[in-house]
Each structure stands twice: as C-alpha cells, then as structure tokens.
C-alpha positions in Angstrom: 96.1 231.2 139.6 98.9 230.6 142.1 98.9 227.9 144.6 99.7 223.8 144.6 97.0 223.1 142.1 93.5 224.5 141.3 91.5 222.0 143.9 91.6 220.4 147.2 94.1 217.9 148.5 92.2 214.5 149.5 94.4 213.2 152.1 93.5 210.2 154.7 94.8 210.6 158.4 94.5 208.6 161.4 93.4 208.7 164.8 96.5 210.0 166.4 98.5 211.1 163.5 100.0 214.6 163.8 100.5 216.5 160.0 102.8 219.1 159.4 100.5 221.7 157.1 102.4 224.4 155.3 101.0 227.7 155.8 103.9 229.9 154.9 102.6 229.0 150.7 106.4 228.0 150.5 106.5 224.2 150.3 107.9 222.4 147.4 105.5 219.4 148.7 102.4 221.3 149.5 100.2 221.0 151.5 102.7 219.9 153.8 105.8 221.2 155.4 108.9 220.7 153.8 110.8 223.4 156.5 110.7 226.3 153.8 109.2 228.4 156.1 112.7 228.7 158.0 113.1 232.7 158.3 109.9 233.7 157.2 108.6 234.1 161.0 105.8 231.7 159.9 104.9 228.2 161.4 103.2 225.1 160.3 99.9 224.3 161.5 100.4 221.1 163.4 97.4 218.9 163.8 96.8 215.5 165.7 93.9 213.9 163.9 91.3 212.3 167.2 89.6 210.0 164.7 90.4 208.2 160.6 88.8 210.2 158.4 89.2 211.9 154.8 90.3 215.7 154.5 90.1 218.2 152.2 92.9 220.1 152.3 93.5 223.8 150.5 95.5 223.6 147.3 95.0 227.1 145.9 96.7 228.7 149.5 93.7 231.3 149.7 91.6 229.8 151.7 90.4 231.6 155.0 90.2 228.1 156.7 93.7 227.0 156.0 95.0 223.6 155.9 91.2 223.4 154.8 89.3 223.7 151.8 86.8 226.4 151.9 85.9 226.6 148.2 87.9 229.8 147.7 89.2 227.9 144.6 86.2 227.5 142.4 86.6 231.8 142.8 89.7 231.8 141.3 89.5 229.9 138.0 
C-alpha cells in the first residue's frame, strides 16, 4: 500500500479557514502541503471551509474525491 497511512485523516476546520491539501502525493506532512509539489506542475487544492465541521480527509492518495475520503482505502488492504 502506498500513501500517508491506510485510513482517513480526521481533521477539524473552521468557518473561514483556508487548508493547503497536497495533491501532488509528495508531502512529508500529508495531507497537507508542505511545498513539495514545487516543479511537478501540480498545485494544492486550496479550500476555505464556510462552516466548523469534522473532515475526512484521503490518506491512502487514491481516492477519486481527493482531499476527501471516498473509501478507496478499505480496497487496497
């Protein structure tokens, strides 16, 4: 299995908060950016969270819905 780890990333945000999510599979601190992506031609997904809440972000990096979880993990194992 490659990826962060084998399951989601619970991560809180707030109502206003803007995340740097890695999408380039790169990071050192996934799932968010660390600026390894720097010559790959790939961005981060920015996002500005409009309300608190819980996430569930990818950890294995093959999800379809990336930064989140779509369950591709539990096909990996």
């Amino acid at each position: 299995m490659t990826g962060w780890q084998d399951h989601p990333f619970g991560i809180s945000v707030k109502k206003g908060e803007s995340v740097a999510f890695c999408m380039c599979n790169n990071s050192k601190n996934g799932p968010y950016c660390d600026g390894s992506h720097k010559g790959t031609g790939i961005t981060p997904k920015v996002i500005t969270f409009d309300k608190d809440d819980t996430i569930r972000a990818c950890g294995c990096q093959h999800s379809k819905n990336r930064p989140y979880c779509d369950g591709t993990h539990k096909s990996l194992k």
